[in-house]
C-alpha positions in Angstrom: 0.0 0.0 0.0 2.8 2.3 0.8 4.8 1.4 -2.1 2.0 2.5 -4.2 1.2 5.9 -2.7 5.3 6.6 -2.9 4.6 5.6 -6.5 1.6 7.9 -6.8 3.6 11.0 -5.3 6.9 10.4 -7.6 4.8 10.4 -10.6 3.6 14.2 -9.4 5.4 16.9 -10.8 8.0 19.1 -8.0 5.0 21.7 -7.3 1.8 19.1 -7.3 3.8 16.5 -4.8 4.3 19.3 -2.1 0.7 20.1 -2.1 0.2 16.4 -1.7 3.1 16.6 1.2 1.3 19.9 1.9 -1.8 18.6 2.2 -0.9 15.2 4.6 0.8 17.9 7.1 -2.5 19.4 7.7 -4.0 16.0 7.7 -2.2 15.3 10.7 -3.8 18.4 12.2 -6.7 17.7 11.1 -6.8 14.2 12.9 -5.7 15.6 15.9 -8.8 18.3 16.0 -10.9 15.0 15.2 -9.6 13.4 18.0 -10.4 16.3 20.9 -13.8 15.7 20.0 -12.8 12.8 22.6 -11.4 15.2 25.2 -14.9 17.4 25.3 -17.4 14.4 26.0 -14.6 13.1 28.8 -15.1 16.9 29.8 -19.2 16.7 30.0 -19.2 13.0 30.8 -16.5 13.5 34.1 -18.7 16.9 35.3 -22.3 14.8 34.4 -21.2 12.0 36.6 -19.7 14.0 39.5 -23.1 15.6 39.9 -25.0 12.9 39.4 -23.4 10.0 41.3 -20.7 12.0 44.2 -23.4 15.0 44.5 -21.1 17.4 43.6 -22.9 20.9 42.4 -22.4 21.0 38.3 -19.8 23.7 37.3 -20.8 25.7 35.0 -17.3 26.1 33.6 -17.5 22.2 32.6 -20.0 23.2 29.8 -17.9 26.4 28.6 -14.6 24.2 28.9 -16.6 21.4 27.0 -17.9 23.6 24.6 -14.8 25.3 23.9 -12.9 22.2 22.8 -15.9 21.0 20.6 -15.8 24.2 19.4 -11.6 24.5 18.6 -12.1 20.8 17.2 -15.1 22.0 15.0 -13.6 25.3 13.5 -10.2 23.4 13.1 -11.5 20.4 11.5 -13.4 22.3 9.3 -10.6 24.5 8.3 -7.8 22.0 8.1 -10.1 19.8 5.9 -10.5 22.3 3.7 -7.0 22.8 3.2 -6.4 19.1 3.1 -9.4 19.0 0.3 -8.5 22.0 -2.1 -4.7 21.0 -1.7 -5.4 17.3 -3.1 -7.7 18.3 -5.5 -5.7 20.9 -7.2 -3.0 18.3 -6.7 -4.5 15.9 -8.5 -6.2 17.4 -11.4 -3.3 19.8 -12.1 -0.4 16.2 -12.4 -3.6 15.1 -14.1 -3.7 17.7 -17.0 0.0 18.6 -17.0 0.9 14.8 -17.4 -1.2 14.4 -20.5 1.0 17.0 -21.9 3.6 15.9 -21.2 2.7 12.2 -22.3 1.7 14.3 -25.5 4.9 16.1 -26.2 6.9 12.9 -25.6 4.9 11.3 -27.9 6.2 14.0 -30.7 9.5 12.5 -30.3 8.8 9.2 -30.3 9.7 7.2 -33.5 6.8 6.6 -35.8 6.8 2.9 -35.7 5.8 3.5 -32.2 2.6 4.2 -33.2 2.4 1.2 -35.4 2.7 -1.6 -33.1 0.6 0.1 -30.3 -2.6 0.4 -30.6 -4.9 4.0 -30.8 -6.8 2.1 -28.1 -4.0 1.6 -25.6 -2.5 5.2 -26.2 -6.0 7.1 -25.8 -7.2 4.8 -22.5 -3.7 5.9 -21.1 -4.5 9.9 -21.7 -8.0 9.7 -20.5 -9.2 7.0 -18.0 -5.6 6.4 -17.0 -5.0 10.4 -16.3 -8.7 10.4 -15.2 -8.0 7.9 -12.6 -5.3 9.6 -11.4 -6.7 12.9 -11.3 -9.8 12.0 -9.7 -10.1 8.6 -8.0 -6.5 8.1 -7.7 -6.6 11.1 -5.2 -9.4 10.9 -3.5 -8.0 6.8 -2.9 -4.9 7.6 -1.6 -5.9 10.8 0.2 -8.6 8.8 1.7 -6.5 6.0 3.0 -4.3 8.1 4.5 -6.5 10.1 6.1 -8.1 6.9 8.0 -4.7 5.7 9.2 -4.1 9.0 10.5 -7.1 9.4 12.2 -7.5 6.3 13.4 -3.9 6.4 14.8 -3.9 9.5 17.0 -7.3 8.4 18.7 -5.5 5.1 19.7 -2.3 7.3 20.8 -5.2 9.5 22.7 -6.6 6.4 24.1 -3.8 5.7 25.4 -3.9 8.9 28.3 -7.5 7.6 29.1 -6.6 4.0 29.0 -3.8 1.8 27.8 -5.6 -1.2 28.2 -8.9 -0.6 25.9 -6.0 0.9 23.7 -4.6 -2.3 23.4 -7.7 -3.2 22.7 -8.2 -1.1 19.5 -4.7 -1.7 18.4 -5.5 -5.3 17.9 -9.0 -4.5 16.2 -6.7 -1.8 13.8 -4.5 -4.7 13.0 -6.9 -7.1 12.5 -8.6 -4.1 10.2 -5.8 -3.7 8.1 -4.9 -7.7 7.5 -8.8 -7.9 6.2 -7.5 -5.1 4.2 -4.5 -6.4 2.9 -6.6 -9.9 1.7 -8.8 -6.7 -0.1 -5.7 -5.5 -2.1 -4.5 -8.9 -2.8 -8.6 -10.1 -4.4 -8.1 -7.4 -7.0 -4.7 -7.8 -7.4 -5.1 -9.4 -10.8 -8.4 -8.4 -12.1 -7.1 -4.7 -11.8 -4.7 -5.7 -14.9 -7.8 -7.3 -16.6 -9.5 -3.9 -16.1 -6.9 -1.9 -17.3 -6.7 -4.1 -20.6 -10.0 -4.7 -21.0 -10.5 0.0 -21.1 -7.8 0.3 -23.6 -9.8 -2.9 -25.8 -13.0 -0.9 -25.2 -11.5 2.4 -26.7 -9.6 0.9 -29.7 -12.7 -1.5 -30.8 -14.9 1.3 -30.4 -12.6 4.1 -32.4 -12.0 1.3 -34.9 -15.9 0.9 -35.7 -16.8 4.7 -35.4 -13.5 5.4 -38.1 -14.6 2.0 -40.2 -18.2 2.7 -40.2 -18.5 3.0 -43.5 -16.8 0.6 -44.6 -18.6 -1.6 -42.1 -22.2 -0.6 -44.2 -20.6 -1.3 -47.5 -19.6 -4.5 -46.9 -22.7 -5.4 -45.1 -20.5 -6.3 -41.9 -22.8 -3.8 -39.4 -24.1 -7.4 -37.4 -20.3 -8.8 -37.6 -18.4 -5.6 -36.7 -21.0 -4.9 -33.7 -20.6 -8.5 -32.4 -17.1 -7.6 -31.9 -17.8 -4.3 -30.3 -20.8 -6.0 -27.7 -18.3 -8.6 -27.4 -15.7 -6.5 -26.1 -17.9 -4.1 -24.0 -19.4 -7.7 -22.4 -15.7 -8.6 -21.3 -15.1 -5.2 -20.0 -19.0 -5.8 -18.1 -17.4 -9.1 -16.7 -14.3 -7.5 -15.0 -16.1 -4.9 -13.2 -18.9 -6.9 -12.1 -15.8 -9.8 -11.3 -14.0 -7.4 -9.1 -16.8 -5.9 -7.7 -18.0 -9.5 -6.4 -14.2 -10.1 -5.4 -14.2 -6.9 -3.3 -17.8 -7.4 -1.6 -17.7 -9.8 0.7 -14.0 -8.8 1.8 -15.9 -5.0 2.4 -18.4 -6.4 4.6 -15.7 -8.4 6.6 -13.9 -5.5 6.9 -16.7 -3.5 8.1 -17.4 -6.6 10.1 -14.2 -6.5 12.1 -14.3 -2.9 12.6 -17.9 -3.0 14.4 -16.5 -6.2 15.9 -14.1 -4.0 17.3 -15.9 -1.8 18.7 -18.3 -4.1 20.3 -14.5 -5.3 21.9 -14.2 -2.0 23.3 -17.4 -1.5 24.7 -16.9 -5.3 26.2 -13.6 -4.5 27.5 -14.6 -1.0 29.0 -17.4 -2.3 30.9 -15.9 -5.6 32.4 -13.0 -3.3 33.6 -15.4 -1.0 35.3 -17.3 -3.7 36.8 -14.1 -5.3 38.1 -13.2 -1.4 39.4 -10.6 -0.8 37.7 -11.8 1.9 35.3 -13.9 5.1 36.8 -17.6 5.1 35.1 -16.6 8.1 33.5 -13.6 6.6 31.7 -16.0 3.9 30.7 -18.8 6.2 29.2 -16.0 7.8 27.4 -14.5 4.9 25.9 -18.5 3.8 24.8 -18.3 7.3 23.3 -15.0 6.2 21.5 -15.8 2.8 20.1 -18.9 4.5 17.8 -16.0 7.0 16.7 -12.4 5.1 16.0 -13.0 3.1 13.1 -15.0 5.7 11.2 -12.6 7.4 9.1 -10.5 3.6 9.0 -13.7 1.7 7.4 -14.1 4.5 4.5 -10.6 4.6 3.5 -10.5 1.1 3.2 -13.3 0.4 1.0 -11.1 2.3 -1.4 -7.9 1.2 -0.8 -9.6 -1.7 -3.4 -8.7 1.0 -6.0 -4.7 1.4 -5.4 -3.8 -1.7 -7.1 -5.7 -0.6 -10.0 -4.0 2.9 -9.9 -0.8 1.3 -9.5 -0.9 -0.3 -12.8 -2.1 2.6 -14.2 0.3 5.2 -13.2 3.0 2.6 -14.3 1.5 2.5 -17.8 1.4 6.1 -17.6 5.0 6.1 -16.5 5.8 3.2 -19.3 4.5 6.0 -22.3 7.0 8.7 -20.7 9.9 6.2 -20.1 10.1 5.4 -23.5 13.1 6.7 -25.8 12.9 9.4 -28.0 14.8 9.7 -30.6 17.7 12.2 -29.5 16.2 15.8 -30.1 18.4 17.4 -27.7 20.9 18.7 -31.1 21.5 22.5 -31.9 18.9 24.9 -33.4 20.3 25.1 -37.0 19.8 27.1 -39.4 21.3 26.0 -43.1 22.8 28.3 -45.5 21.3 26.0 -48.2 18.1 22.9 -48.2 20.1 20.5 -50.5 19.3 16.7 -48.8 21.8 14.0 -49.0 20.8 10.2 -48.3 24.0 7.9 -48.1 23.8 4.5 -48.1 20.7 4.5 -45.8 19.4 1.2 -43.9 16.0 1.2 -42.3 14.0 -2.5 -41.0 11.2 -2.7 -39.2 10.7 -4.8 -35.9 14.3 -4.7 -35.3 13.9 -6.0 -31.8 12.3 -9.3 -33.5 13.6 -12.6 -34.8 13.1 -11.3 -38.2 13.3 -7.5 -39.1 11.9 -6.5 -42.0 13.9 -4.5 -44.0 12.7 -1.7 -46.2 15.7 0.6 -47.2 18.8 -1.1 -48.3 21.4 1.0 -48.7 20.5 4.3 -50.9 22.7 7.0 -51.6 20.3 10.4 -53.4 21.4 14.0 -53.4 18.3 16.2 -53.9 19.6 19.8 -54.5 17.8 22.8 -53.0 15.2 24.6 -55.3 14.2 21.3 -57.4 11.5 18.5 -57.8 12.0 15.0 -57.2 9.8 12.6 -58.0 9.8 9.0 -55.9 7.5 6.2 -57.4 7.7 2.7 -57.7 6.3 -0.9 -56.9 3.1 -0.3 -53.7 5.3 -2.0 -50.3 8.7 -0.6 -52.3 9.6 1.6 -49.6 8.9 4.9 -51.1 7.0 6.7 -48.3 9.9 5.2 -46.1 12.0 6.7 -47.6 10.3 10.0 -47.8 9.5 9.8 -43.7 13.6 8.9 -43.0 14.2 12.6 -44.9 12.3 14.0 -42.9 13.5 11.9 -39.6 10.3 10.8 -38.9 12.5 7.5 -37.9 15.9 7.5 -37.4 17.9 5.8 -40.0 19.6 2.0 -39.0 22.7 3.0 -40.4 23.9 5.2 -43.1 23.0 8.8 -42.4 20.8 11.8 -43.9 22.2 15.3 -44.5 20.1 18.3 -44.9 22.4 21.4 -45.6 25.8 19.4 -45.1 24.5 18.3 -41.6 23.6 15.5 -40.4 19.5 15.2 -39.3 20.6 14.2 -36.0 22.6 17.3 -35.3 19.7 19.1 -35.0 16.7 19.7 -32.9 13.6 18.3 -33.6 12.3 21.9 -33.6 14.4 23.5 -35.3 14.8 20.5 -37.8 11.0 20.5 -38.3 10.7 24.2 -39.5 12.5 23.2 -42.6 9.7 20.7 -44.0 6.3 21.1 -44.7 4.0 17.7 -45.9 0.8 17.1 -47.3 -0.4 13.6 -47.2 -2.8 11.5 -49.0 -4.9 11.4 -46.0 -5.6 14.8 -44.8 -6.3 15.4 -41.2 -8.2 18.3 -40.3 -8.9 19.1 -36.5 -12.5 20.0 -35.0 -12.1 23.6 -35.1 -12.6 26.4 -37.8 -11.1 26.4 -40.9 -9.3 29.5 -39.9 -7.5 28.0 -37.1 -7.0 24.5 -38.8 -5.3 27.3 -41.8 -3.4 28.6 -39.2 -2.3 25.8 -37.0 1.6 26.0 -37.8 1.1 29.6 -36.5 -1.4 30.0 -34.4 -1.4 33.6 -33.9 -1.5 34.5 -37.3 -3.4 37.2 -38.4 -6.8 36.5 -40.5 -5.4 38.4 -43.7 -2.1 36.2 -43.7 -5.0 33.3 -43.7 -6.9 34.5 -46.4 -4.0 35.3 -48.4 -2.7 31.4 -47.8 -6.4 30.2 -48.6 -6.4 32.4 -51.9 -2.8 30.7 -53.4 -4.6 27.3 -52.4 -7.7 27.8 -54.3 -9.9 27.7 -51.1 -11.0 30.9 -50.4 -13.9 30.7 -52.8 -15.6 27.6 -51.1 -14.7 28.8 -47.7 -16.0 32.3 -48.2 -19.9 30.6 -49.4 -19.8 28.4 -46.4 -22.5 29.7 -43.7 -19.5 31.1 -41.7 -16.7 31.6 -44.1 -13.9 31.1 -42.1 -15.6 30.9 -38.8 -17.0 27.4 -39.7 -16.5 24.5 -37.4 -15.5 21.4 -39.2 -16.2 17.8 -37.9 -13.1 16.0 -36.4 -10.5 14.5 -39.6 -12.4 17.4 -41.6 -15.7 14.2 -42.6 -17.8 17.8 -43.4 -15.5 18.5 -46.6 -15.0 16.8 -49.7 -11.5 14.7 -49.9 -10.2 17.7 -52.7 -11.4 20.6 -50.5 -9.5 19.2 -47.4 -6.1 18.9 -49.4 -6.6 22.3 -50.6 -7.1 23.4 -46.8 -4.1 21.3 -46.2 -2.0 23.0 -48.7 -3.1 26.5 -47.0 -1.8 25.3 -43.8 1.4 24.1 -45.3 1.7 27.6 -47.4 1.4 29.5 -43.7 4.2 27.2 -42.8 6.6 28.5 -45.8 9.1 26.1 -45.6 11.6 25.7 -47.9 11.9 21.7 -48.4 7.7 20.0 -49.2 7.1 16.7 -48.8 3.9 15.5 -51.2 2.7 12.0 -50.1 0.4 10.8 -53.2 -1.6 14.3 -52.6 -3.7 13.9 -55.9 -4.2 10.2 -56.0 -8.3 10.1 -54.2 -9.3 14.0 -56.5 -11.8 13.8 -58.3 -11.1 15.4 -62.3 -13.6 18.3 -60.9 -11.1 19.2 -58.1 -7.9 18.5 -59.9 -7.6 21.7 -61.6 -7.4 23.5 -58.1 -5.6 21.2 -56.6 -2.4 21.5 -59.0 -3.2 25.0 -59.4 -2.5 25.5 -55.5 0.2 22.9 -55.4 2.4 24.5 -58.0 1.6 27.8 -55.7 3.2 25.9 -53.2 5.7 24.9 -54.3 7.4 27.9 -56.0 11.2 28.0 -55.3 10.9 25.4 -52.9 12.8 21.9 -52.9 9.9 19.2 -53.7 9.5 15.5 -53.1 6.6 14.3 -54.6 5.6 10.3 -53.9 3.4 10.4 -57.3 1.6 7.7 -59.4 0.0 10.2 -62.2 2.4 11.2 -65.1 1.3 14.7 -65.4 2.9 15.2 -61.6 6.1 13.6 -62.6 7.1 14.3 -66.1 8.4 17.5 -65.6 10.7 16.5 -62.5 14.3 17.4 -62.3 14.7 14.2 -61.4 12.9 10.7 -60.7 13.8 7.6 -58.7 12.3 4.6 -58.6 12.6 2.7 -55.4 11.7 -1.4 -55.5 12.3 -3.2 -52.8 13.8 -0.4 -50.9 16.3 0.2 -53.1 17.1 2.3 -56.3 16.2 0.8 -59.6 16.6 3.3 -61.2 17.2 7.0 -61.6 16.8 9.8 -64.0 14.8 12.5 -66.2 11.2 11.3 -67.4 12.2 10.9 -71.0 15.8 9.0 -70.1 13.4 6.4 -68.1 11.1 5.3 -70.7 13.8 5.0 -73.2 15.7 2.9 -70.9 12.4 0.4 -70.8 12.4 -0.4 -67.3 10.2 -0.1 -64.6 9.2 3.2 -64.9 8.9 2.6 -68.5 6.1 -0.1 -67.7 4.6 2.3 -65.2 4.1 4.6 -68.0 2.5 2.5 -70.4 0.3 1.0 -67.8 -1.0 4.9 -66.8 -1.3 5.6 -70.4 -3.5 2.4 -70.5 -5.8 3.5 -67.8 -5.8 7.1 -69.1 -7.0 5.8 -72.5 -9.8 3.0 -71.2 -13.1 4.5 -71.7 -16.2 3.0 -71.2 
């Protein structure tokens, strides 16, 4: 149990764990203004008795003195657990919001085959029930917990002065408490790693049929795919309902012992006072006390059911930040000149695994600054690969990448990053306005600089007769606009950018002939006296480049101007004729 609150604090940031240290400081204070509530009924209880049993006249200054300490352990328990409460709450949701940022700048500089052998599930359940749980429930757990030890603790110690005996007494009922306890923590010990797996399988199957739905209606697999979804929601229905039936009858035990407990007490109290050694108003107080001790104890351990499960999530949280980036830590460059250099580059796959795949093998390409080159090749060949090592979306196995005579790896992710500008095949557009979406490599962008940006892409015109213009609040990935008008917004965003090296991932191969025109009307825009790579299968986007390589099988088959190629009679030759084909095929 301990163990995992250390673990809970160490995974706060510097300013949120002193609140949390802050905040068990008062605590203490707090439990000892609990625990005078003791010392005022011994108070009433000694002058009630006095008068009532020796004769002795009541003093008035009993019920002032009496009602003083109440008072004193009202006012400061009310105080102090305010403290305690805004402390841990700020505490918690500040690590909880700051920690998904940070989980979502690491993941900027985390290679991208990261992302391709974890899940969408498993990374979203970590940023939102995992930080959830640790904003929320995680603090109110541990906070919880703690505050019943503490309690509970210095009412025993205070038991003590009345006592020692009946503290004995509750010292063997708080130990047998906290063994229930521990049999509590151990029940859910695995089914908390089922729950945790079983959130992230919820999340993924659900974002995998909400992003495949229509694909899902087209092939007629709505009864299929939504098996698969009920199936997974049922297993997740299991777990909870599994650990809740774990975690039930070890509660009531628990609550068991502590009245148990008690009962002890009130046993113990009374056979001592019949035997005369314990005053009657020690023994009324200590029937005062067995209602009281276990209180705060029985509430924090119904939740300490919840610290394995926060355990395993902070460490999953912890597992996402421990992971190694590629090194970003270089100098902020700026090159005299964009020429890129591959030189005998070597990329796989899975290089942890029995059998890596490889994908580049070995190729040497000088692009100079200010021209076009055009990839293409075989589909699988290893052309947007390559394209992503340029860019050092991965770092290359071996070999290196120049971009100005220095090496990628020399600079800063940052400062590497203002250099290139993409636009993929697959556009995604972010559920805001088209403005801001324009805007999004510079946020604070004035709205003519947008317009102007919008104009070169040959947007403005269907922006400006949308019901809001600019103003208009797309639907998340940008499903409200046709696949041309979202490229076009795309190429805005990455004219706002105005970098000098652009990176064009098959950006006409889904536009329609009606949106074609615009679309290499705003990519030539673009592109002036800039240095393109194009990944390209249409001939009319790769004719005119300075120069074209053809990649199969992650390496370069061949190289050269468009008309040097389809003399040669090669590859590229064939994928000519076979465009021309499909060009010409009419029904």
């Amino acid at each position: 149990m301990f163990e995992t609150i250390i673990k809970f604090f160490n995974f706060c940031d510097a300013e949120n764990r002193r609140k949390f240290h802050g905040s068990i400081i008062v605590g203490i204070f707090n439990s000892l203004f609990m625990a005078l509530r003791i010392g005022a009924v011994a108070v009433m209880l000694r002058g009630v008795i006095a008068t009532a049993i020796d004769g002795l006249p009541f003093e008035t200054k009993t019920i002032w003195l009496s009602l003083a300490i109440m008072c004193v352990s009202a006012i400061g328990g009310i105080i102090t657990r305010k403290v305690t409460s805004m402390w841990q709450c700020e505490g918690g949701y500040r690590t909880c919001a700051k920690k998904r940022i940070e989980i979502a700048e690491h993941l900027r500089y985390l290679p991208m085959g990261y992302f391709n052998e974890n899940s969408l599930g498993e990374i979203t359940s970590v940023t939102t029930n995992t930080m959830e749980a640790v904003g929320d429930v995680a603090t109110r757990a541990i906070m919880m917990v703690f505050q019943g030890l503490l309690d509970t603790s210095l009412i025993i110690v205070m038991l003590c002065f009345f006592d020692w005996r009946i503290a004995l007494v509750a010292l063997a009922g708080f130990a047998l408490f906290e063994f229930v306890n521990f049999f509590m923590r151990f029940a859910v010990k695995n089914i908390s790693a089922d729950k945790i797996r079983d959130d992230a399988a919820e999340i993924g199957k659900v974002l995998e049929y909400i992003q495949g739905i229509s694909e899902v209606k087209a092939y007629n697999l709505v009864g299929k795919r939504s098996r698969e979804l009920n199936d997974v929601i049922d297993r997740r229905k299991k777990t909870l309902v599994k650990m809740e039936m774990r975690c039930i009858p070890v509660s009531n035990l628990q609550s068991l012992v502590a009245k148990l407990s008690g009962v002890a007490m009130m046993l113990a109290s009374l056979y001592f006072y019949l035997g005369g050694s314990m005053t009657l108003a020690d023994c009324s107080t200590m029937l005062v006390c067995s209602f009281m001790l276990f209180n705060a104890l029985e509430a924090g351990g119904n939740y300490s059911a919840l610290l394995r499960t926060i355990d395993i999530g902070v460490t999953k949280a912890s597992k996402i930040l421990a992971l190694p980036t590629m090194d970003i830590e270089g100098k902020a460059i700026t090159p005299p000149v964009h020429d890129l250099e591959a030189r005998r580059i070597d990329f796989a796959y899975d290089t942890g695994s029995v059998a890596p795949r490889k994908i580049i093998d070995g190729i040497s390409l000088k692009i100079p600054e200010h021209t076009t080159t055009a990839i293409v090749g075989p589909s699988g060949g290893g052309k947007t690969t390559f394209c992503h090592l340029l860019a050092r979306f991965w770092d290359v196995d071996s070999g290196r990448v120049t971009l100005g005579g220095n090496d990628m790896r020399d600079y800063s992710m940052d400062s590497l990053m203002q250099n290139f500008s993409f636009v993929f095949q697959n556009v995604y557009l972010f559920h805001d306005t088209i403005a801001n979406n324009i805007r999004f490599g510079e946020p604070d962008a004035p709205m003519e600089k947008v317009i102007a940006a919008a104009k070169k892409a040959c947007c403005h015109d269907f922006i400006s007769a949308l019901p809001k213009g600019y103003d208009t609040v797309i639907g998340e990935g940008g499903a409200s606009l046709s696949g041309g008008e979202r490229q076009r917004i795309s190429i805005a965003r990455a004219i706002m950018k105005d970098s000098p090296i652009i990176i064009l991932d098959e950006a006409t191969a889904n536009v329609d002939p009606e949106n074609e025109r615009d679309l290499m009307a705003a990519i030539s825009e673009l592109t002036k006296e800039k240095t393109v790579i194009m990944i390209a299968h249409r001939l009319k986007t790769v004719r005119n480049a300075d120069q074209i390589v053809v990649i199969d099988r992650g390496r370069i088959a061949e190289q050269g101007r468009h008309e040097e190629l389809v003399n040669r009679g090669g590859i590229y030759a064939k994928f000519i004729d076979a465009r021309k084909e499909a060009v010409s095929w009419k029904l």
